[in-house]
TORPA-4810 file (N, C-alpha, C, O; in nm, 3 decimals):
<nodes>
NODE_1_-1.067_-1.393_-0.421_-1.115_-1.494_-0.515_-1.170_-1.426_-0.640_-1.223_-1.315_-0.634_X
NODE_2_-1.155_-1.496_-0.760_-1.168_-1.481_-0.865_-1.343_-1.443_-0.910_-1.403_-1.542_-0.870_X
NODE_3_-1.444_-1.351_-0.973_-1.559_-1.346_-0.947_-1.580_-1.467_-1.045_-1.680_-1.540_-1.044_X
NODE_4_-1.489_-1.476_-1.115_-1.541_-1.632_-1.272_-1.368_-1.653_-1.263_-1.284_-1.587_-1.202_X
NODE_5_-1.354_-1.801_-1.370_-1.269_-1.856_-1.382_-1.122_-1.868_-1.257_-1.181_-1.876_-1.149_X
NODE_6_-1.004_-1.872_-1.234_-0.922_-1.959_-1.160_-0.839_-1.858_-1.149_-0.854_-1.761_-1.224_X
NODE_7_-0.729_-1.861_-1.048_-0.635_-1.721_-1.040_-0.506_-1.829_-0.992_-0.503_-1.836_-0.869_X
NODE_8_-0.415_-1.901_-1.049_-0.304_-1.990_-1.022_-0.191_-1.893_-0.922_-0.147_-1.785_-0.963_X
NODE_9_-0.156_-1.947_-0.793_-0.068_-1.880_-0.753_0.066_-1.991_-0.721_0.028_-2.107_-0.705_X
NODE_10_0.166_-1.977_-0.713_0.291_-2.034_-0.701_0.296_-2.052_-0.535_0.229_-1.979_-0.461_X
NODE_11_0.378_-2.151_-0.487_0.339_-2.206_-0.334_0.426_-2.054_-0.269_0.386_-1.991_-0.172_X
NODE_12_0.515_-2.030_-0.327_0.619_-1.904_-0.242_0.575_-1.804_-0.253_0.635_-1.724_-0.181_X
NODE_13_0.466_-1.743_-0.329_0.404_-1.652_-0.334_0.314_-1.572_-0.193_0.205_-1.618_-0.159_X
NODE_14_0.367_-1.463_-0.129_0.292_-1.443_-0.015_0.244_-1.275_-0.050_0.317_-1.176_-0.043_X
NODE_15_0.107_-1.280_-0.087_0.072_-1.179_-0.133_-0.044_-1.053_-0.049_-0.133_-1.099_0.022_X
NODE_16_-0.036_-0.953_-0.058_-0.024_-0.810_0.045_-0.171_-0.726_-0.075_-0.169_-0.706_-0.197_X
NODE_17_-0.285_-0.696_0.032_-0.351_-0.630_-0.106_-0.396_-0.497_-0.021_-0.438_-0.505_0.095_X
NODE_18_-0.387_-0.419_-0.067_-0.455_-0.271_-0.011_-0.522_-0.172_-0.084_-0.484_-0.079_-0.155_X
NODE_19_-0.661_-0.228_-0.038_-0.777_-0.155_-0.105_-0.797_-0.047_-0.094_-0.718_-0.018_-0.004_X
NODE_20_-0.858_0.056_-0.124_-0.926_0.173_-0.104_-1.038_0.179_0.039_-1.075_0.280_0.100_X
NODE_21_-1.083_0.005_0.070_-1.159_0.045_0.198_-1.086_0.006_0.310_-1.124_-0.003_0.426_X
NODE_22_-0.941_-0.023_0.248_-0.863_-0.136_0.393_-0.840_-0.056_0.507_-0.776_-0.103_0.602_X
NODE_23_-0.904_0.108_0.510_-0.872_0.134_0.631_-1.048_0.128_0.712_-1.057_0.138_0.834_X
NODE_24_-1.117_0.119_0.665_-1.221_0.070_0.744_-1.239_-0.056_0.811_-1.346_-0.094_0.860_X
NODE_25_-1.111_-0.131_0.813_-1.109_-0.242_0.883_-1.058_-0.247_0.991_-1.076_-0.343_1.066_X
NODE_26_-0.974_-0.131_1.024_-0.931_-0.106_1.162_-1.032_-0.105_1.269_-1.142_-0.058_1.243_X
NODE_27_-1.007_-0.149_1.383_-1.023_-0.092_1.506_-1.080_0.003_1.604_-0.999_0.009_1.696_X
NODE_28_-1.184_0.084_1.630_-1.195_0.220_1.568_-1.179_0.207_1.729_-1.175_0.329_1.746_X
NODE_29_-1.168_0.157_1.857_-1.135_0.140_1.970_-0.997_0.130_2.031_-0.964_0.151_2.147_X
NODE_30_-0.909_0.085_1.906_-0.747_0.015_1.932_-0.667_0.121_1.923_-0.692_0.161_1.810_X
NODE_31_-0.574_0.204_1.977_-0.494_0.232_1.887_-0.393_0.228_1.816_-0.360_0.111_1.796_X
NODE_32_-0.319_0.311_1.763_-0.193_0.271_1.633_-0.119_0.148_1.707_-0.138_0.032_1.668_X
NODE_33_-0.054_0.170_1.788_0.060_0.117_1.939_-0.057_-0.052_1.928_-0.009_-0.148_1.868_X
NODE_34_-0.157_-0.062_1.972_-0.283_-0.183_2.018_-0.280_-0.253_1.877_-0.271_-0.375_1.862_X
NODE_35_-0.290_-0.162_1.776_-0.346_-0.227_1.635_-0.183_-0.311_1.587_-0.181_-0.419_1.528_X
NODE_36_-0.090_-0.254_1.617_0.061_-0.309_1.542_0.073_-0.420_1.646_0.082_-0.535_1.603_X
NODE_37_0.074_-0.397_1.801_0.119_-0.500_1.881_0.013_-0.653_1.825_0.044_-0.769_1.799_X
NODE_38_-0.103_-0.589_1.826_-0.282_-0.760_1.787_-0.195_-0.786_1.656_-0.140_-0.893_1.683_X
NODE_39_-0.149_-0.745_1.523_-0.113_-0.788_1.386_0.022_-0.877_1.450_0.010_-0.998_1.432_X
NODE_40_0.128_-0.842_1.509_0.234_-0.861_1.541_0.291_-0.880_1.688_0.388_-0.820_1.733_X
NODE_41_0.219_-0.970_1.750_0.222_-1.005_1.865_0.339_-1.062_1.921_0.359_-1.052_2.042_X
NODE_42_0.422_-1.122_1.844_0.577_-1.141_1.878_0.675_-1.073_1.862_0.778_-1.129_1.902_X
NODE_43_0.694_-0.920_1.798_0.750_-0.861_1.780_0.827_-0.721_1.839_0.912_-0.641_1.800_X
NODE_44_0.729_-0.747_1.980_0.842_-0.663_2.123_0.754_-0.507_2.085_0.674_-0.472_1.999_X
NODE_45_0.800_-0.462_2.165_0.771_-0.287_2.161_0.862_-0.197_2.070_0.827_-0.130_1.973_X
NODE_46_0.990_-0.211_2.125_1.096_-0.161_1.972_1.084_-0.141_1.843_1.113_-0.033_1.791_X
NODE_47_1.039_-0.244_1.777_1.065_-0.276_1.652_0.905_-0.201_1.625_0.883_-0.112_1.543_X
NODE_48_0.801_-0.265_1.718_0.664_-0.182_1.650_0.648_-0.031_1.654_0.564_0.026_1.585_X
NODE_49_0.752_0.049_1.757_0.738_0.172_1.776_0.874_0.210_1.674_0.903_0.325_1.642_X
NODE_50_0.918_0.140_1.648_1.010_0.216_1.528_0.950_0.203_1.396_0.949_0.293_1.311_X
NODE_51_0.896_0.074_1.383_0.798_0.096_1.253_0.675_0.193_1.258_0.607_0.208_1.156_X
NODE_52_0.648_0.250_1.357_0.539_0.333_1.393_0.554_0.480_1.320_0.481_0.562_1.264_X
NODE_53_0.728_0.459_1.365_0.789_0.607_1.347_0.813_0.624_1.205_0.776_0.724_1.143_X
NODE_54_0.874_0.529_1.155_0.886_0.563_1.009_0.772_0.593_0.951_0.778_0.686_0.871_X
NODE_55_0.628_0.522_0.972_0.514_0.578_0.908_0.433_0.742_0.964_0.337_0.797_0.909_X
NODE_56_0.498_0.783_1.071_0.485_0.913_1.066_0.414_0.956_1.216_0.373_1.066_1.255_X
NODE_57_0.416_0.815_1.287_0.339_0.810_1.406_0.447_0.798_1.543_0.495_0.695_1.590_X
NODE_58_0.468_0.954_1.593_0.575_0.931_1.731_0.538_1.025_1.815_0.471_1.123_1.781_X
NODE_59_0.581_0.998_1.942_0.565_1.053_2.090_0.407_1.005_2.118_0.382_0.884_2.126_X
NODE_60_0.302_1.107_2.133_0.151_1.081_2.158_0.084_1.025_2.086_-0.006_0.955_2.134_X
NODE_61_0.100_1.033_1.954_0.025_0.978_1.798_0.020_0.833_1.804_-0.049_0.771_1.723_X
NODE_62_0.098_0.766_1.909_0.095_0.605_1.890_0.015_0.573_1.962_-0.025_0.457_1.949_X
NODE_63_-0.063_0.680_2.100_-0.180_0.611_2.163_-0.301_0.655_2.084_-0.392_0.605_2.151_X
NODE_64_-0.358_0.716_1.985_-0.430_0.814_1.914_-0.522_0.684_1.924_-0.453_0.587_1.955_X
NODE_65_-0.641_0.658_1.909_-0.758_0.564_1.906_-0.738_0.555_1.710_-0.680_0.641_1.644_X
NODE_66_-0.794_0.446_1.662_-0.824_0.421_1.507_-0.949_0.536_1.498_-0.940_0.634_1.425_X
NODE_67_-1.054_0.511_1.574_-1.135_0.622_1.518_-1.141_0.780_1.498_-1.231_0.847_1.446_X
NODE_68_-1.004_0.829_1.563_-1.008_0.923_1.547_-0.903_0.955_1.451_-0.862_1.069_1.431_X
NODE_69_-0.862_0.852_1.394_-0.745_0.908_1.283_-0.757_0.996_1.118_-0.829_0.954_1.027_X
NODE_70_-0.703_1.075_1.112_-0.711_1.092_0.983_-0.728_0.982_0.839_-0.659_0.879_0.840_X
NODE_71_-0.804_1.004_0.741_-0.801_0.947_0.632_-0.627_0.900_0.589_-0.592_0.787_0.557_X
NODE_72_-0.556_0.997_0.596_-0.416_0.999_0.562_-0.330_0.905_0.671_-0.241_0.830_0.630_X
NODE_73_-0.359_0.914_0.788_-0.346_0.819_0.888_-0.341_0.671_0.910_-0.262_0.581_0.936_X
NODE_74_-0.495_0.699_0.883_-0.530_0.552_0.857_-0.457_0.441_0.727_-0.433_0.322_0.706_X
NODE_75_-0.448_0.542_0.680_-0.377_0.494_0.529_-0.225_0.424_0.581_-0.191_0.305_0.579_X
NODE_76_-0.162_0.526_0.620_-0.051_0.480_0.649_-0.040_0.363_0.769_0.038_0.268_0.769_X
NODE_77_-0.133_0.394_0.863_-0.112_0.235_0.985_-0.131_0.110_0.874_-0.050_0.018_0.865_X
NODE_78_-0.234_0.119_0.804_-0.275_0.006_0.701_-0.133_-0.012_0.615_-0.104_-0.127_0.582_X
NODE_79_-0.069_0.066_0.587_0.047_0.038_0.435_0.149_-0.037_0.610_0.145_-0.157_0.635_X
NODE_80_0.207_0.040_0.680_0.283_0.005_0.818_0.273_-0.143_0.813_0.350_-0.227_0.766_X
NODE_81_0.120_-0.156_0.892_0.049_-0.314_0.868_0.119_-0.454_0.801_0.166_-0.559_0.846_X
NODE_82_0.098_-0.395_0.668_0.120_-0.491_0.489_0.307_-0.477_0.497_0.360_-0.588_0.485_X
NODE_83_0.404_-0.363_0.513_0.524_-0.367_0.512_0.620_-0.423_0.558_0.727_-0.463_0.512_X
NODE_84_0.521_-0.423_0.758_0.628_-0.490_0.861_0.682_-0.629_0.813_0.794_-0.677_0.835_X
NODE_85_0.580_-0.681_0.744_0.666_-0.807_0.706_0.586_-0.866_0.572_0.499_-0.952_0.560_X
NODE_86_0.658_-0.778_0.475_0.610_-0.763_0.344_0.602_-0.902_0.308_0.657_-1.009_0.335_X
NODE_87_0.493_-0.848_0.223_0.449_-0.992_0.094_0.578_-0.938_-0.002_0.647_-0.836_0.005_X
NODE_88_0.579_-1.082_-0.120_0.651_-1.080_-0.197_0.564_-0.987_-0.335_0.615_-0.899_-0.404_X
NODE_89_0.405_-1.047_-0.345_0.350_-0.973_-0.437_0.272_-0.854_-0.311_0.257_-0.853_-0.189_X
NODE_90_0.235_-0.759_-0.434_0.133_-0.644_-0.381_0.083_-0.583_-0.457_0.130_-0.519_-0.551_X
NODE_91_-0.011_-0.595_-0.426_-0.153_-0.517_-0.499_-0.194_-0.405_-0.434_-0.163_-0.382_-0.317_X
NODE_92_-0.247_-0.348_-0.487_-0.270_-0.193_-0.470_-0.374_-0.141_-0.566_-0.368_-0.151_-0.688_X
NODE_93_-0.461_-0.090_-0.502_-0.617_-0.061_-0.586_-0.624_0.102_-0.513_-0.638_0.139_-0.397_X
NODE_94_-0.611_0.161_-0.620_-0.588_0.356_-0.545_-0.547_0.353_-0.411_-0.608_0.355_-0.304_X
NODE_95_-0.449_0.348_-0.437_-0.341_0.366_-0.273_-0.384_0.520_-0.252_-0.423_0.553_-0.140_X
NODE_96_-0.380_0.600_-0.341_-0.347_0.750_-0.305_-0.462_0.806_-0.287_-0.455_0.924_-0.255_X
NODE_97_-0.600_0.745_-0.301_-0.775_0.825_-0.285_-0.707_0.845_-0.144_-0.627_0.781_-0.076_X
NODE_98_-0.796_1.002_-0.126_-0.808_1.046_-0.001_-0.718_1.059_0.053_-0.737_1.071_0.174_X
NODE_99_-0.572_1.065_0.008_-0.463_1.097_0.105_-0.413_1.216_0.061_-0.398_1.237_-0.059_X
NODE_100_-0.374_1.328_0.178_-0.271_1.447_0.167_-0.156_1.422_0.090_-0.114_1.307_0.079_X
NODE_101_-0.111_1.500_0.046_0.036_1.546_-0.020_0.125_1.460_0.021_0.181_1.370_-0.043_X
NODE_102_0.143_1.508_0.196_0.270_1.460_0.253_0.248_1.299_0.280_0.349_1.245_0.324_X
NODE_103_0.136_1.213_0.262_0.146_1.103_0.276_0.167_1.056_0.154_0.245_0.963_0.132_X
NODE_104_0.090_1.122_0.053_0.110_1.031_-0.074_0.278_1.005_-0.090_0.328_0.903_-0.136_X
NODE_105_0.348_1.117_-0.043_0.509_1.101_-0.108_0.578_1.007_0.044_0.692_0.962_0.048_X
NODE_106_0.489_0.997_0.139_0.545_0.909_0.194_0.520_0.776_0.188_0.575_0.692_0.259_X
NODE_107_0.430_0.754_0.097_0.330_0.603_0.057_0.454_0.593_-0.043_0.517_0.488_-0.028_X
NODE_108_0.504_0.679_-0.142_0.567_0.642_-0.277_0.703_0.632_-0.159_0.756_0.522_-0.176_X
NODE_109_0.762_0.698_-0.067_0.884_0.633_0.009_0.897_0.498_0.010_0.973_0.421_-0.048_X
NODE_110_0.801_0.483_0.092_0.828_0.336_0.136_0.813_0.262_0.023_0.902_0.178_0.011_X
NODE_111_0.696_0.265_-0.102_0.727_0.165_-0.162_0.780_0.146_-0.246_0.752_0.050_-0.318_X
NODE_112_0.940_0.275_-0.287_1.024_0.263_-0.365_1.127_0.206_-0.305_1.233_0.184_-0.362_X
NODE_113_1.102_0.176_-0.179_1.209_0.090_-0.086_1.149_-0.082_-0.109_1.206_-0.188_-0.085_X
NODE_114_1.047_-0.061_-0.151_0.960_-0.221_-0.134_1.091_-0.252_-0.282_1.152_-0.172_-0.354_X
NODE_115_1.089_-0.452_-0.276_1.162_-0.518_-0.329_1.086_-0.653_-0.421_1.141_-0.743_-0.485_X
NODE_116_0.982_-0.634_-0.404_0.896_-0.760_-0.418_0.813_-0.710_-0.529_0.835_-0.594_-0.564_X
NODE_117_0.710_-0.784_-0.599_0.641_-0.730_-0.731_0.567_-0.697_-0.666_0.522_-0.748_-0.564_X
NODE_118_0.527_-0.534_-0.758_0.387_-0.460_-0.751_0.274_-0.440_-0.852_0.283_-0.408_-0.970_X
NODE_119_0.170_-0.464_-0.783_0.083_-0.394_-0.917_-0.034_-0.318_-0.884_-0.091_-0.316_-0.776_X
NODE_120_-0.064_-0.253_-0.992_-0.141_-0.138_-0.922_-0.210_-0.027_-0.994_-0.152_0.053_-1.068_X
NODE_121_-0.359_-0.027_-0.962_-0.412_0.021_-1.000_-0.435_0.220_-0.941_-0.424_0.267_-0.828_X
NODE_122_-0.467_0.290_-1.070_-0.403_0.418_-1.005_-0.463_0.523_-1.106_-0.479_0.492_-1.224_X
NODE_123_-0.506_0.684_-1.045_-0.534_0.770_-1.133_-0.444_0.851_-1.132_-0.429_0.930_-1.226_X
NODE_124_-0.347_0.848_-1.007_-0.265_0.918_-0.928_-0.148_0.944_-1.065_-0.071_0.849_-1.047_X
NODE_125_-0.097_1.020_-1.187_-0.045_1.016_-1.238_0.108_1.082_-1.164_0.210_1.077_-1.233_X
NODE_126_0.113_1.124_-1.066_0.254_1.131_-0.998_0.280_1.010_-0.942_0.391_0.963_-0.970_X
NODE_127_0.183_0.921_-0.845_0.179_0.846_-0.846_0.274_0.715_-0.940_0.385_0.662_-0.928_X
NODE_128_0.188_0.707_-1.011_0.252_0.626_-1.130_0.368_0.644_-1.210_0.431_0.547_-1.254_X
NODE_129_0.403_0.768_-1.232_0.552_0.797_-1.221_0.666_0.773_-1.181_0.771_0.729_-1.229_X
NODE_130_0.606_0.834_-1.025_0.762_0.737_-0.960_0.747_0.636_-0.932_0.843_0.608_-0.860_X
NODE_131_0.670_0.536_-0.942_0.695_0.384_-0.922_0.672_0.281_-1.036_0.719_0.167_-1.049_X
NODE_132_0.622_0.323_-1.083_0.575_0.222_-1.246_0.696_0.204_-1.345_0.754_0.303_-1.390_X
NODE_133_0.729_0.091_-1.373_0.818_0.060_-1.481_0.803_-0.036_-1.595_0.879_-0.094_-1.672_X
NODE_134_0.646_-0.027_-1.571_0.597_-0.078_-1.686_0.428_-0.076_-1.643_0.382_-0.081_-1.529_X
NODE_135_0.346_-0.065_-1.783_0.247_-0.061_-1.798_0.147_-0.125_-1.876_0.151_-0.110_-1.998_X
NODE_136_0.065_-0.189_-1.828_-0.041_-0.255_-1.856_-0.191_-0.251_-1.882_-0.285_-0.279_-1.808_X
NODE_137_-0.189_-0.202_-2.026_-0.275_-0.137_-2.111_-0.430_-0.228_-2.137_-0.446_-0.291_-2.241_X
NODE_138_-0.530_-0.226_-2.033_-0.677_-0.334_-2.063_-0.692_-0.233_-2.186_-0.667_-0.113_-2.196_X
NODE_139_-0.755_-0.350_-2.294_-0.847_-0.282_-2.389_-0.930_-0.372_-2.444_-0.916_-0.484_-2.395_X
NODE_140_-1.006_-0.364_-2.524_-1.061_-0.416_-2.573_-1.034_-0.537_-2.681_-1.083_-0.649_-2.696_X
NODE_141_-0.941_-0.468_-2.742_-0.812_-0.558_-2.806_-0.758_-0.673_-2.727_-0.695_-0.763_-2.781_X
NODE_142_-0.781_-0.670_-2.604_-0.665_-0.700_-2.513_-0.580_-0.623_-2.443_-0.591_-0.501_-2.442_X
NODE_143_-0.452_-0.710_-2.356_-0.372_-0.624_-2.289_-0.257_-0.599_-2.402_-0.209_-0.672_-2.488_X
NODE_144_-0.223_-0.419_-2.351_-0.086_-0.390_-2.418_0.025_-0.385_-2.366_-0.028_-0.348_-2.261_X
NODE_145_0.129_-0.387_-2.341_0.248_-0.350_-2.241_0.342_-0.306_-2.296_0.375_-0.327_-2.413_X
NODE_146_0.410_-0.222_-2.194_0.430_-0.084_-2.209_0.558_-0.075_-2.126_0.533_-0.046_-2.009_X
NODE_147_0.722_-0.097_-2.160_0.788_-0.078_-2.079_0.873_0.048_-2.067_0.894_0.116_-2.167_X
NODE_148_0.920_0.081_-1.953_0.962_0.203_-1.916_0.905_0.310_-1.859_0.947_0.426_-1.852_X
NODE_149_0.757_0.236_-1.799_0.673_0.311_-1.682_0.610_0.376_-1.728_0.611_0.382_-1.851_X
NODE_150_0.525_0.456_-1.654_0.407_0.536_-1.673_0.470_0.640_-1.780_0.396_0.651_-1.877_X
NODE_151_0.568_0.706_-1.788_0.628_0.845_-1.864_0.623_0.802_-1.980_0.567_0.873_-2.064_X
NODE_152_0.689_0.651_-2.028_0.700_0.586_-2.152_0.571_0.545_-2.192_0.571_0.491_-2.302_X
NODE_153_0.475_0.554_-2.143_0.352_0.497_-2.207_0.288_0.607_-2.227_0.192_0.561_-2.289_X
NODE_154_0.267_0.733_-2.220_0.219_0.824_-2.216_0.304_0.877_-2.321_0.227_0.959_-2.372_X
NODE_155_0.412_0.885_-2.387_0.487_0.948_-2.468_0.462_0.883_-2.574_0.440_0.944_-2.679_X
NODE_156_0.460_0.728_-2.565_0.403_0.629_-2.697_0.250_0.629_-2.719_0.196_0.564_-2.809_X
NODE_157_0.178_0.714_-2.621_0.021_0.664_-2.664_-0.051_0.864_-2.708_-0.141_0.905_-2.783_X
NODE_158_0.051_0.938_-2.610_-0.011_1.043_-2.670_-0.078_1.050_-2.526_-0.162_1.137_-2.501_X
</nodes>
């Protein structure tokens, strides 16, 4: 919700947000395998242990408890979470704080596979690279926009 004024959304709109604290909402008792089956309770063992796998979690790692997971971990059960059955919009507020190398480029995998609008807030300038194709300049002025992604806005602003 909006802290002042109205935020209009369209009825088909099914929208996905992942904060910087969304992994403190896990489970810290459940694990990866407990946390996908409670989100997705109709969806069999298969399909949750193959989505498990693509986020980087196979053989023992799927009984691992939430509390003992890595920052980078956690990150990824949470993005897993929001993907299995993506929103059309997604928001994203520093996807990449606190994550290793090898997740950040596996966070930018998956969501150069995502199909639906993104937006997203970010310091992560690799980050923003490979996924940004346009940019949205707050100022004081107002907003500026900026197409041809993070590289093109940075070449036009200096």
């Amino acid at each position: 919700e909006p802290d002042q004024g109205t935020v209009a959304r369209g009825p088909s709109v099914k929208m996905g947000y992942f904060a910087q604290h969304a992994m403190e909402l896990l489970e810290g008792e459940r694990t990866v395998f407990q946390t996908l089956e409670d989100n997705f309770p109709q969806a069999g063992q298969a399909p949750l242990r193959a989505l498990a796998g693509c986020f980087g979690f196979s053989g023992d790692e799927i009984e691992k408890k939430c509390r003992v997971l890595s920052g980078g971990e956690k990150a990824r059960l949470v993005m897993a979470l929001m993907l299995f059955d993506p929103p059309n919009l997604l928001v994203l507020d520093e996807p990449t704080n606190h994550l290793d190398m090898a997740t950040k480029e596996m966070l930018i995998n998956a969501l150069s596979q995502y199909e639906g609008t993104m937006l997203f807030v970010s310091h992560d300038r690799h980050f923003l690279a490979a996924l940004s194709n346009r940019v949205l300049e707050l100022t004081p002025d107002g907003i500026h926009t900026y197409g041809g992604g993070y590289t093109e806005y940075v070449a036009r602003t200096g």
